[in-house]
Structures are given as structure tokens and as C-alpha cells.
C-alpha positions as CSV (number, residue, x, y, z in Angstrom):
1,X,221.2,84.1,190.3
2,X,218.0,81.9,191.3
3,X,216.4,82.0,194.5
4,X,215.8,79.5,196.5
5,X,212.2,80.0,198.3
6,X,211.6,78.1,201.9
7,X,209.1,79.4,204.3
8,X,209.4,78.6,208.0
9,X,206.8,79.0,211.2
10,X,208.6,81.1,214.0
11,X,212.1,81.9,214.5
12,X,215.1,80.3,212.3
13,X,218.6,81.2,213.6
14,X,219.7,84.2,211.4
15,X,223.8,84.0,210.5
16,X,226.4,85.7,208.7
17,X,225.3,87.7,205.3
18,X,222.1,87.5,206.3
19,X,219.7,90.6,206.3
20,X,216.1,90.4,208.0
21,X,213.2,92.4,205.9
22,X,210.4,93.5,207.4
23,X,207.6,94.9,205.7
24,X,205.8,97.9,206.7
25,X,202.4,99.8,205.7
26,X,201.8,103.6,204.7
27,X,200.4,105.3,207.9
28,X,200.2,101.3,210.3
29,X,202.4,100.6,213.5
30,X,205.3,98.5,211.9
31,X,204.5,94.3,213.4
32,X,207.2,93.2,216.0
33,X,209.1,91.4,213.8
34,X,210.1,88.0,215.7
35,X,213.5,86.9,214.1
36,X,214.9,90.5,215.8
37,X,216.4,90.6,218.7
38,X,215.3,92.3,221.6
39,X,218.1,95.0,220.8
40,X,216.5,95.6,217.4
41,X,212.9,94.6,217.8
42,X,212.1,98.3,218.3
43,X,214.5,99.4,215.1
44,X,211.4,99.3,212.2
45,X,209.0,101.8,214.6
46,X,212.4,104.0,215.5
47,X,212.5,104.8,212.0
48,X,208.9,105.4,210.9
49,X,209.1,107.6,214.2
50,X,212.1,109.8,213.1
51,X,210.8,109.8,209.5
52,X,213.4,108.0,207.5
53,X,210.5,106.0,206.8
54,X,206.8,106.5,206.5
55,X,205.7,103.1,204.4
56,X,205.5,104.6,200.9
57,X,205.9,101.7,198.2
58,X,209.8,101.7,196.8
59,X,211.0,103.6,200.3
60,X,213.6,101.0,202.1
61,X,216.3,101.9,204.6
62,X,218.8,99.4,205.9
63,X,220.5,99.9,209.3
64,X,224.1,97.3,209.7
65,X,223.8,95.6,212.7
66,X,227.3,94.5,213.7
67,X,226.5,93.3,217.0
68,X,223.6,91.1,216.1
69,X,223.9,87.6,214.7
70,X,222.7,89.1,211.1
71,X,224.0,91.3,209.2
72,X,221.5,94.3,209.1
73,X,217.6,95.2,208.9
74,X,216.2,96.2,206.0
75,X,212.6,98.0,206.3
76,X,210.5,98.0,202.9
77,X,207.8,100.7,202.2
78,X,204.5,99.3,200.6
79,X,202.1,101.6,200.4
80,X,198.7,101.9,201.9
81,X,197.4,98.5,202.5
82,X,193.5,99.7,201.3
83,X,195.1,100.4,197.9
84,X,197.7,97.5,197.7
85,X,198.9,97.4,194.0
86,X,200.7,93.8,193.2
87,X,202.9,96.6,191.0
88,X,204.2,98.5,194.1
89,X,204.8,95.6,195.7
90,X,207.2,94.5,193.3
91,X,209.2,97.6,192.9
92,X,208.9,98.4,196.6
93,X,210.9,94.4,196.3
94,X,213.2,95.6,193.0
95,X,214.7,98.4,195.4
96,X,216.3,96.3,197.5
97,X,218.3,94.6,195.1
98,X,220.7,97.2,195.2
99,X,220.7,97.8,199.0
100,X,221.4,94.2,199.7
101,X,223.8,93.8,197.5
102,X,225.9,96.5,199.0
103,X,225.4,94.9,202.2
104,X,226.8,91.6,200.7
105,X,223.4,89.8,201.4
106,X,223.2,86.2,200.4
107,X,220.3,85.4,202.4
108,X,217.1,87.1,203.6
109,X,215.1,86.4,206.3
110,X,211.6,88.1,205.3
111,X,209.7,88.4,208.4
112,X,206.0,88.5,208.3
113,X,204.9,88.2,212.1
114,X,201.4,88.4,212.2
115,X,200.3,89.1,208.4
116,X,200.6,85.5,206.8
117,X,198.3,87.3,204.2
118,X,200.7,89.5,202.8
119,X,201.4,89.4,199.2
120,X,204.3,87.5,199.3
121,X,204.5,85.8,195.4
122,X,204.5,90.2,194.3
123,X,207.9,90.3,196.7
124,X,209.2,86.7,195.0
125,X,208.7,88.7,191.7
126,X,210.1,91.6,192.5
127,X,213.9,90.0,194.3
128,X,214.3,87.6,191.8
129,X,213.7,89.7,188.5
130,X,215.3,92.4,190.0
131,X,218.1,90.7,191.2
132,X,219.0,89.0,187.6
133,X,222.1,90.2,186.4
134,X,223.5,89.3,182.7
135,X,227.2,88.9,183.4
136,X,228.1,85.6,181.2
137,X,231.1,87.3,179.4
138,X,232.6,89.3,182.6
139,X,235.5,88.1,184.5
140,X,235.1,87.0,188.1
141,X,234.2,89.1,190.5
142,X,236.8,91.0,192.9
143,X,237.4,89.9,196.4
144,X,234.4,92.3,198.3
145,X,232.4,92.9,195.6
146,X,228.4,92.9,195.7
147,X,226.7,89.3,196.3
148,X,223.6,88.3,195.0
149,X,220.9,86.6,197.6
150,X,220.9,82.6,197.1
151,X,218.1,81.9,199.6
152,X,215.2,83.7,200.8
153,X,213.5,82.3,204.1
154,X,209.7,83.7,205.1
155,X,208.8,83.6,208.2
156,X,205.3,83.2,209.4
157,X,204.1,82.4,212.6
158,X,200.8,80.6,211.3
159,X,200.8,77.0,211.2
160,X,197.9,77.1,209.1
161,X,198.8,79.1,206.1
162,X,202.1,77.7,205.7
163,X,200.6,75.3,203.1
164,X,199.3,78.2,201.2
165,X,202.1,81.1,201.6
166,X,204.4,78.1,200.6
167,X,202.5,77.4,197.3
168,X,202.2,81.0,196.2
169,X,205.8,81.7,197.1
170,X,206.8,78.8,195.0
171,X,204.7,79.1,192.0
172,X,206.2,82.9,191.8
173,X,209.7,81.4,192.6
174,X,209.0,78.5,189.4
175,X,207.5,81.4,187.0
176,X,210.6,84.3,187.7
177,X,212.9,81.0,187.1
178,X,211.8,80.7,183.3
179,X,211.4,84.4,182.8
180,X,215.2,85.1,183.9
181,X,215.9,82.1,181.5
182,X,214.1,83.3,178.7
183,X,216.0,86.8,179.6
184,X,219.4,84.5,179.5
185,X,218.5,83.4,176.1
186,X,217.7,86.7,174.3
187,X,220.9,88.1,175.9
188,X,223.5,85.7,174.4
189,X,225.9,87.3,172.0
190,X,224.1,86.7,168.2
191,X,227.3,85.1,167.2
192,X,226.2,82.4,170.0
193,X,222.6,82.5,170.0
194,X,222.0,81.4,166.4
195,X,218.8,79.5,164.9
196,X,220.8,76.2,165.5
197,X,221.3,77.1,168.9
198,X,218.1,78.4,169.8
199,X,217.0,74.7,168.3
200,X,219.4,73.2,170.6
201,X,218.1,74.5,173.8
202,X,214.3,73.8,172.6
203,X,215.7,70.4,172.3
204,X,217.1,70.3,175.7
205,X,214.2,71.6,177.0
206,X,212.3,68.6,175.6
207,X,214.5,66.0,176.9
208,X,214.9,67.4,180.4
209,X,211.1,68.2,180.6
210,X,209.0,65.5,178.8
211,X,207.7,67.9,175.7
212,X,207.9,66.4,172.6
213,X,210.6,68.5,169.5
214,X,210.4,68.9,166.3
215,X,212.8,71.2,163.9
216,X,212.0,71.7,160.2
217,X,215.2,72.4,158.6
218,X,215.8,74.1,155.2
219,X,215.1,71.0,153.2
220,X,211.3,70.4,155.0
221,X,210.5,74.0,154.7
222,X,211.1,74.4,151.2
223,X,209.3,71.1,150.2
224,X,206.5,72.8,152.5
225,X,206.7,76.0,150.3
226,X,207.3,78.5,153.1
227,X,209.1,80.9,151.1
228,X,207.8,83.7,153.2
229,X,210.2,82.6,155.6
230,X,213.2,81.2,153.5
231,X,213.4,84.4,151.6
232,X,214.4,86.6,154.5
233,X,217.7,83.4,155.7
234,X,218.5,83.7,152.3
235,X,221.4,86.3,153.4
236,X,222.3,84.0,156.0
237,X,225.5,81.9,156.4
238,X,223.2,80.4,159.6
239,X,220.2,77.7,158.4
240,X,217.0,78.6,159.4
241,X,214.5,76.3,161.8
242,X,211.6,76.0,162.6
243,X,211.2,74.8,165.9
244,X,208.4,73.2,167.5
245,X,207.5,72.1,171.1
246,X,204.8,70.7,171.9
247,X,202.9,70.1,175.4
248,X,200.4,67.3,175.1
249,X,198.0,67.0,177.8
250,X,194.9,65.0,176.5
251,X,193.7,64.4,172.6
252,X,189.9,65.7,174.3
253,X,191.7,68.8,175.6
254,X,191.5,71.9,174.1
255,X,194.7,73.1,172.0
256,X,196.7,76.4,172.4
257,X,199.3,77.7,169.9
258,X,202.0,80.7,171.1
259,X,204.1,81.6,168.3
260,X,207.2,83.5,169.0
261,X,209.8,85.5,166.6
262,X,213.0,84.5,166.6
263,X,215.3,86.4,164.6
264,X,218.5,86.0,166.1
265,X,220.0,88.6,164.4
266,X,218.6,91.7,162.2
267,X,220.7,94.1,160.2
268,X,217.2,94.9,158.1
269,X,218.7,93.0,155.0
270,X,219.2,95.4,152.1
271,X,216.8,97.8,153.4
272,X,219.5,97.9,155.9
273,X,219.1,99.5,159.7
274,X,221.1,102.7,161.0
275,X,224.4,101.8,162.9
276,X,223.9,103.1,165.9
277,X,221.8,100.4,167.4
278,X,222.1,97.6,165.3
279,X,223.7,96.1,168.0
280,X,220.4,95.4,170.2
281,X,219.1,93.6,167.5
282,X,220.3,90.5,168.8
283,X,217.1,90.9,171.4
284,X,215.0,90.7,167.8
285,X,214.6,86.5,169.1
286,X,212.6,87.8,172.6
287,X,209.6,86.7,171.1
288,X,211.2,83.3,170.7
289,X,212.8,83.0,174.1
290,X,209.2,84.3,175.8
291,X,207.7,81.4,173.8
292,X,211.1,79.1,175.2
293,X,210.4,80.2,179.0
294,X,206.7,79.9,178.7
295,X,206.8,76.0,177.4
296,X,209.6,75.7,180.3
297,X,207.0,76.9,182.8
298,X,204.0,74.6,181.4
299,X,205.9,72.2,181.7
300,X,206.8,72.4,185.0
301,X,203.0,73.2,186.1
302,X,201.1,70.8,183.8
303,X,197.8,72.4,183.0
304,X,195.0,70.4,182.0
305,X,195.7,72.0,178.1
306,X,197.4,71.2,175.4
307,X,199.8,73.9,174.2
308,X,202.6,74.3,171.1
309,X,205.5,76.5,171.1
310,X,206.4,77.1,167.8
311,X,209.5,79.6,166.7
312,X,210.4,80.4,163.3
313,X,214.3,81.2,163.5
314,X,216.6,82.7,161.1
315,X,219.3,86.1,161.1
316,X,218.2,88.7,158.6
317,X,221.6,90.1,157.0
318,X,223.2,91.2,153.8
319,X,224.7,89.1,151.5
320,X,225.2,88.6,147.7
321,X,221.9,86.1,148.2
322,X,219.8,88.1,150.0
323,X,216.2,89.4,149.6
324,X,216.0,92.2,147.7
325,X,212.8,94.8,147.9
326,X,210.7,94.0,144.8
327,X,210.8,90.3,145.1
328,X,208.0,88.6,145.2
329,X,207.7,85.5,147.1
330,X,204.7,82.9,147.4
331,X,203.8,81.5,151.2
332,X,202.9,78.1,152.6
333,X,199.7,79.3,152.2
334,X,199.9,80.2,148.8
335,X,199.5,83.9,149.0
336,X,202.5,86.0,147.5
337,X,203.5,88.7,149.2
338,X,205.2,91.4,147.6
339,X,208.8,92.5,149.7
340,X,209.0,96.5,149.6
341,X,211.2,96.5,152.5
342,X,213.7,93.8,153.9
343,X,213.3,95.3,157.3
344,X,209.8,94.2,157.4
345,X,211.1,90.2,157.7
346,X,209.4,89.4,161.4
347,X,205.9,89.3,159.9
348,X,207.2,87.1,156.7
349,X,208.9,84.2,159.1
350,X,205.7,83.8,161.2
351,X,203.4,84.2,158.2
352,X,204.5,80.9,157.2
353,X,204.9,79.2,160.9
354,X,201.5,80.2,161.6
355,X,199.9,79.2,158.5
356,X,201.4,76.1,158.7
357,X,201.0,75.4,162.2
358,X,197.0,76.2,161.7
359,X,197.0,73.8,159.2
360,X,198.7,71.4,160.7
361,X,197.9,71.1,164.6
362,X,194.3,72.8,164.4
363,X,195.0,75.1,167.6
364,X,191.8,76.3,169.0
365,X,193.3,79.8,169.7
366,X,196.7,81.2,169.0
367,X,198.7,83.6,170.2
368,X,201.7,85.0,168.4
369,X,204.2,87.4,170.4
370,X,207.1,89.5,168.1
371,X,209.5,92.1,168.3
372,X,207.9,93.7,164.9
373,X,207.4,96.8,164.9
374,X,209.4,100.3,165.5
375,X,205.4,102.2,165.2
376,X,204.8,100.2,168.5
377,X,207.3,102.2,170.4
378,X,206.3,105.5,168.9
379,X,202.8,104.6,169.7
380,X,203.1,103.0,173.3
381,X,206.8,103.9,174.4
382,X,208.5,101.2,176.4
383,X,205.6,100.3,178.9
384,X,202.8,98.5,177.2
385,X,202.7,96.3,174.2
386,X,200.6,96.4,171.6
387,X,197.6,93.9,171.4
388,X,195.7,92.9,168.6
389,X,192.7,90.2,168.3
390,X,190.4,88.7,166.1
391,X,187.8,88.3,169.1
392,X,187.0,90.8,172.1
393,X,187.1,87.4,174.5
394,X,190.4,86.3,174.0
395,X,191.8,90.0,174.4
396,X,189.8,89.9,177.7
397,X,191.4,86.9,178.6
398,X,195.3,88.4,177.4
399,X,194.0,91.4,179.9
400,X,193.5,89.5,183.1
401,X,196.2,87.8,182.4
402,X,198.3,91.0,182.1
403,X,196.7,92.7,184.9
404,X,197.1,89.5,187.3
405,X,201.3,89.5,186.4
406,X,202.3,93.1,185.6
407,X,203.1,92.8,182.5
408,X,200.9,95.6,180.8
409,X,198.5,95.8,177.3
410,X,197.0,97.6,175.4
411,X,194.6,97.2,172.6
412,X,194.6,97.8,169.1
413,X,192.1,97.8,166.1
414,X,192.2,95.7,163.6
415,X,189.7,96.7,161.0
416,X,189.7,96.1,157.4
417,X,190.7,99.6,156.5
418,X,194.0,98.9,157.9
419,X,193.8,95.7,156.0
420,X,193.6,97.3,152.5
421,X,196.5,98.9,153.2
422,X,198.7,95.6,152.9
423,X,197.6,94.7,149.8
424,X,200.0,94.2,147.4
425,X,200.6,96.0,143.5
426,X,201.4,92.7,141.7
427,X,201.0,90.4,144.3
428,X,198.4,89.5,147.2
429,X,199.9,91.2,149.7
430,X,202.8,93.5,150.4
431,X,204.8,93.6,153.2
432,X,204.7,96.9,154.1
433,X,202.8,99.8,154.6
434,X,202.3,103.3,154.1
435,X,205.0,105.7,155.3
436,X,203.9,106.6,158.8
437,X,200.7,105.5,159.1
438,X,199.5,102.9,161.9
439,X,202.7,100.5,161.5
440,X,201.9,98.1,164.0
441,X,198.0,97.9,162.9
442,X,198.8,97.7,159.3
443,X,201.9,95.0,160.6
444,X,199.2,92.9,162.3
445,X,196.4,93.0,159.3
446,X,199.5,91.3,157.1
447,X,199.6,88.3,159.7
448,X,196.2,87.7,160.2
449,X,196.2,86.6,156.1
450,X,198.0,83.6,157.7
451,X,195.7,82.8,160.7
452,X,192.6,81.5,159.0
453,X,189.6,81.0,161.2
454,X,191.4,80.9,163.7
455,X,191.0,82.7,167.2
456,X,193.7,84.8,167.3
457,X,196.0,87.7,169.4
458,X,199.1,89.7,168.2
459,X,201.3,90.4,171.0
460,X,204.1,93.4,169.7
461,X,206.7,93.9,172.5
462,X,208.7,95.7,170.3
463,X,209.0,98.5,173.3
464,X,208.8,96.0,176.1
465,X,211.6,93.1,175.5
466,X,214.3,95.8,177.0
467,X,215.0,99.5,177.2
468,X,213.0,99.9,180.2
469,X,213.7,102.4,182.2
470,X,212.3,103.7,186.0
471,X,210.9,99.8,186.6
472,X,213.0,99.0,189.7
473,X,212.9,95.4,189.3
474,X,214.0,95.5,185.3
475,X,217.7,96.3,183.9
476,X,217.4,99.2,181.1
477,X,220.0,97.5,179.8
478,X,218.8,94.0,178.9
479,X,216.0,92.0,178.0
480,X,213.0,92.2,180.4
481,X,211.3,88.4,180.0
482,X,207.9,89.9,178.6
483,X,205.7,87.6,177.9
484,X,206.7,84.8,179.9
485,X,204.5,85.7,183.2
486,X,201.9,87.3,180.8
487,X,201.5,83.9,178.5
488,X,202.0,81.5,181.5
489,X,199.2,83.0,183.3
490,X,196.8,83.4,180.4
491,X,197.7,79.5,179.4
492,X,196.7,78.9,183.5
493,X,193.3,80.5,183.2
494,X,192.5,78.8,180.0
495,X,193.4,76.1,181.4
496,X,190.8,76.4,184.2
497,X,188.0,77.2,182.2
């Protein structure tokens, strides 16, 4: 379901399932679009004129158009260009997945006669993550049924800012490739996506990309004394890993750490999890495959940084051997943690892969991203996740990051108060708090024990990894990518400072 992205000065010879798009602005004359011909050229002001359109972001209207050599015009509403919002743009883009796949589009031309300055990497964004489709375990489609666009072709008619319409378009084109990945990965049936096989494609990552893997197994971890995190795959027929990729630019670079959850499959343990939508909680890894699609995407741009992807991995389920609430276990760190409930297990398994990785690799900053907490949801719903930080500059930094891609934050505290909270009876810490009270602070004072002096940012997408609804360009029903375009552009900007 990629895209392929080619851009093109003047008029390419339109064919077959082909559909030509043609942009248009709230309350603006519609431009002559130049790949119509003569019999349509008029088609985009016809309709603005009988008011099927008026260039409102998300209003599109296709006409067929049998006789021509294409297959149909497709006009896209984008709001008022003195307001443009990158948002609208890609939603206005997300509603026209549906409309050419009813038209049996494969290709479309996107025609942007006289406005080579149009914010075309928002419309990459919004096809191709609106476009991706999880269908692995379906049988072939039926003879007739909707296609899915294979190329897109933007047409210009400015020599001059083909270089830079070209490198925007692609960089979008590179970024919504790993971010469908990562989506691909979170997906996959638990019975499939287990911690050896979430190893395995961090390893094939490495050897098709030049970053260097390493895997702690069971043995390696428990000589480490990461209990934290071998306590909750006790239960587990499935070995737990910890997996860790790492992106070396330059031993006088800086050094970034993004730490993702991967818990490929969570029944809550003991403490076990209502019935009714235990089945999602195979998407309780998205942290892991945002960290997976993000070290994809350095990879490919090769910022002058050095960056780790680490992703502790285990299934938290009931067995004769599993964690019970009341243990007590002690961390690589040496802080015990007292388990009140089993369901708490995300913050346990990257206690001990942060802790270690601080000691270990001596990241400048870190950033952990984690599916951890239900009190996220209550608090932000399903479009913002939850950000905590130990300084106000690198929030600032996760901000225009997430303002620059879309994918929304929003801050919360982290003062000792909540911190109090977590500490533990007959132990250092516990891993839960009080009944109802500030879940995903009091969840993100428990990992910054593990964290050190380090610089450091809690990412909870607990509401964001899927479930969205009324976001044209996401499926309610599957995992969304989050992370990916918000970690890829903060590690860009980083990078540039």
C-alpha cells in the first residue's frame, strides 16, 4: 500500500485508472489545471459555481470522466489559504481515500498549475496514512473491488522548485513509509508478533539498514539483575528480549535514547483485564513498533546524532509462574519495587531497560514512549498523549516537534507530591497508585526512579496508538503509527541544533 512519489514540470499523459486532483481554496478562483483537457478545464470552477463545492478543508467531489483519457476529476477543499492548517490539509487528503478507491484509482495526477508552493508533504501524509489498510489475514480481493493508489505524480509547472517540491514530497513519502510499517507491526496477530519476533525484525532492520543489534535474552538479563522486567515474562511460555538498535553517527556527537514498550501481549497477569477488550491488547507493543519505525526512518535520513532504540519485550499472561500482587522484586538498579497490581507491568519492563540503558550508553536525553496508562484516556481521550519531562526545554522541543507533524501533546506535571505517592509499604517503591487519583502522573513519577540525571520525556499514547475516531486519514480500527512522525522530527531538530 506504499506510494510511490514523482513530481513532473508540465503535462504527463494521463491513462487508464488514473484520477487528476486539483486543489482548490476557500473563497479563490479554482487555477486552470493543465493536465485537463479543454473539455474539463472549466469542470473545478463549474462546481465551486453551482455550489457542490466552496473550498472548505475535507469537502471533495469527483466527477467520472468517461470520455477523457483519465478516469475522473477529483476537486479537494482546503480551506482558506490565510489560515492554512498542515492538519486540514491532511484530512482534506484522508477524504479522498475513500472516493478514489471507489473510482478504482491506482494513480493520481495531483495538479498544482501555478502554486508550486503548496503544501504538498501535508497531502503525501494525508494519501498514504489514510490509504493504509491492514488486510494480511483477508483473502484476495473480488474481481471489481476497490484499488488502492500505487503512484502519485505532482505536477508543477516551475522548473525551479522542482528540486524543492521533490524533496519535501519525498521526505513525507520516506516518513508515512515507516509509520505504516510501524502500524504493520503493532497489528500482527499476538500469536505472531511475539518478543522473538519483534527481535527478528529489529534484526532485519539492522542488516538491511546498517544499525548495529543487540538482544539480551533471559540468561543476560538475569545476570544483569533486571527483575523488574523478568517478573512480569514470568507467566510467559514466550522469552522475553531486550532489544537494542543502535544508530551511530560520531563518538563527538551527542547521544539520544527513545525507549519503547513492547508488550506483545497483555491479559493484566493475575490482576487480570475484563474480557471484552482484551483482544486489542496485542497493540500494548505500539510503543515498541514507534521506536521500530522511528530507527527505520533515521536510518534512512542519517542525522548528524547518535540515537538508540531500545525495547523491552515480553507478553504479560497467567500462568502457574506468574507474578503475583504482593511480590516484591529488586531492579537493575537496585530499587525494589513492591507489585500491588500485575496490570501495572509497562512501567516495571522499561524501569529496568532504562536504567540500564542510562548506565550503560550515557544518552544525553531520553525519551520513552508506552501504552501505560488507562488514566491517560480518561484524562485526554483518544486525541493527545500525555507528556511528561524532567526539563521545560526538552518538552519544548517534543512540542514543535508535535506541532510541525500532527501528532498532538499535551503536558503533564511531574512534581514530587505525585512522587510520594509511589512509594512503596515494605519496599522502595510500589507499582501502583492510589485508586483514581492522577494514574498517568503517579505512572510517570515510578519511571523517572529509573532515569537518573538524566534529561528525560514520558510519552503515554495509551489513547493515541488506535481507537481514533473522526481523523479522516486514521482507521478507528487499527493502530495509528504515533510516535513515529512525532520522534523522527524531534530527533531532526535535535539533530540540527
Amino acid at each position: 500500500m506504499d506510494i510511490h512519489v514523482s513530481i513532473k514540470s508540465g503535462f504527463p499523459y494521463a491513462e487508464g485508472r488514473t484520477v487528476v486532483l486539483t486543489p482548490i481554496w476557500e473563497n479563490e478562483p479554482p487555477a486552470k489545471p493543465k493536465s485537463l483537457s479543454k473539455g474539463d478545464a472549466g469542470l473545478p470552477a463549474k462546481l465551486i459555481e453551482e455550489g457542490v463545492v466552496r473550498g472548505k478543508a475535507e469537502e471533495v467531489s469527483f466527477s467520472a470522466t468517461p470520455s477523457s483519457p483519465y478516469a475522473g476529476v477529483l476537486v479537494m477543499g482546503c480551506g482558506d489559504r490565510a489560515k492554512v492548517q498542515p492538519e486540514a490539509i491532511r484530512r482534506s487528503a484522508g477524504k479522498t481515500v475513500d472516493v478514489l478507491r471507489k473510482a478504482r484509482a491506482t494513480r493520481v495526477l495531483l495538479d498544482l498549475t501555478g502554486q508550486p508552493e503548496w503544501p504538498v508533504a501535508y497531502f503525501v501524509e494525508g494519501l498514504m496514512l489514510g490509504q493504509y489498510r491492514f488486510d494480511r489475514y483477508k483473502a484476495l480481493p473480488k474481481e471489481g473491488a476497490p484499488t488502492s493508489v500505487d503512484e502519485l505524480v505532482i505536477v508543477i509547472d516551475s522548473e525551479e522548485h522542482i528540486a524543492s517540491v521533490k524533496a519535501e514530497a519525498q521526505r513525507a513519502e520516506k516518513t508515512c513509509c515507516c509509520t505504516n510499517w510501524a502500524r504493520d507491526l503493532a497489528n500482527t496477530a499476538s500469536n505472531e508478533m511475539t518478543p522473538a519476533q519483534l527481535a527478528f525484525e529489529a534484526k532485519a532492520l539492522a542488516e538491511n539498514t546498517g544499525l548495529t543489534y543487540d538482544c539480551l535474552d533471559t540468561g543476560r538479563m538475569g545476570e544483569l539483575g533486571m527483575n523488574a522486567l523478568l517478573g512480569v515474562a514470568r507467566g510467559s511460555a514466550e522469552p522475553p528480549r531486550l532489544i537494542i538498535l543502535n544508530y551511530h553517527y560520531a563518538d563527538t556527537a551527542p547521544t539520544l535514547a527513545i525507549v519503547g514498550k513492547g508488550i506483545t501481549f497483555d491479559t493484566g497477569g493475575v490482576s487480570i483485564k475484563p474480557a471484552d477488550h482484551m483482544h486489542e491488547m496485542k497493540f500494548d507493543m505500539c510503543g515498541a513498533a514507534a521506536v521500530l519505525g522511528t530507527m527505520k526512518l533515521i536510518a534512512h535520513q542519517k542525522p548528524p546524532i547518535n540515537v538508540i532504540g531500545v525495547i523491552p519485550a515480553t507478553e504479560n499472561v497467567v500462568d502457574a509462574r506468574s507474578q503475583k500482587p504482593g511480590d516484591i522484586v529488586r531492579a537493575y538498579n537496585k530499587k525494589t519495587i513492591e507489585v500491588h497490581n500485575t496490570d501495572a507491568e509497562g512501567r516495571l519492563i522499561l524501569a529496568d531497560a532504562m536504567a540500564y540503558i542510562v548506565d550503560t550508553y550515557r544518552p544525553d536525553k531520553m525519551v520513552d514512549i508506552a501504552t501505560l496508562t488507562g488514566a491517560c484516556v480518561v484524562a485526554l481521550g483518544h486525541y493527545a498523549a500525555g507528556v511528561t519531562a524532567t526539563t521545560d526545554a526538552l518538552y519544548r522541543s517534543l512540542q514543535q516537534a508535535s506541532d510541525a507533524v500532527g501528532e498532538r501533546i499535551w503536558r503533564l506535571p511531574l512534581w514530587e507530591d505525585y512522587g510520594k505517592l509511589m512509594e512503596g509499604t515494605h519496599a522502595d517503591l510500589c507499582n501502583i497508585g492510589p485508586a483514581r487519583e492522577a494514574g498517568a502522573v503517579t505512572a510517570a513519577c515510578f519511571l523517572k526512579e529509573f532515569v537518573g540525571d538524566t534529561e528525560w520525556a514520558h510519552i503515554d499514547i495509551a489513547g493515541t496508538a488506535w481507537g481514533v475516531k473522526n481523523v479522516s486519514y486514521l482507521d478507528t480500527n487499527s493502530a495509528t503509527g504515533f510516535g513515529v512522525r512525532l520522534l523522527g522530527e524531534w530527533i531532526r531538530r535535535e539533530a540540527e541544533n
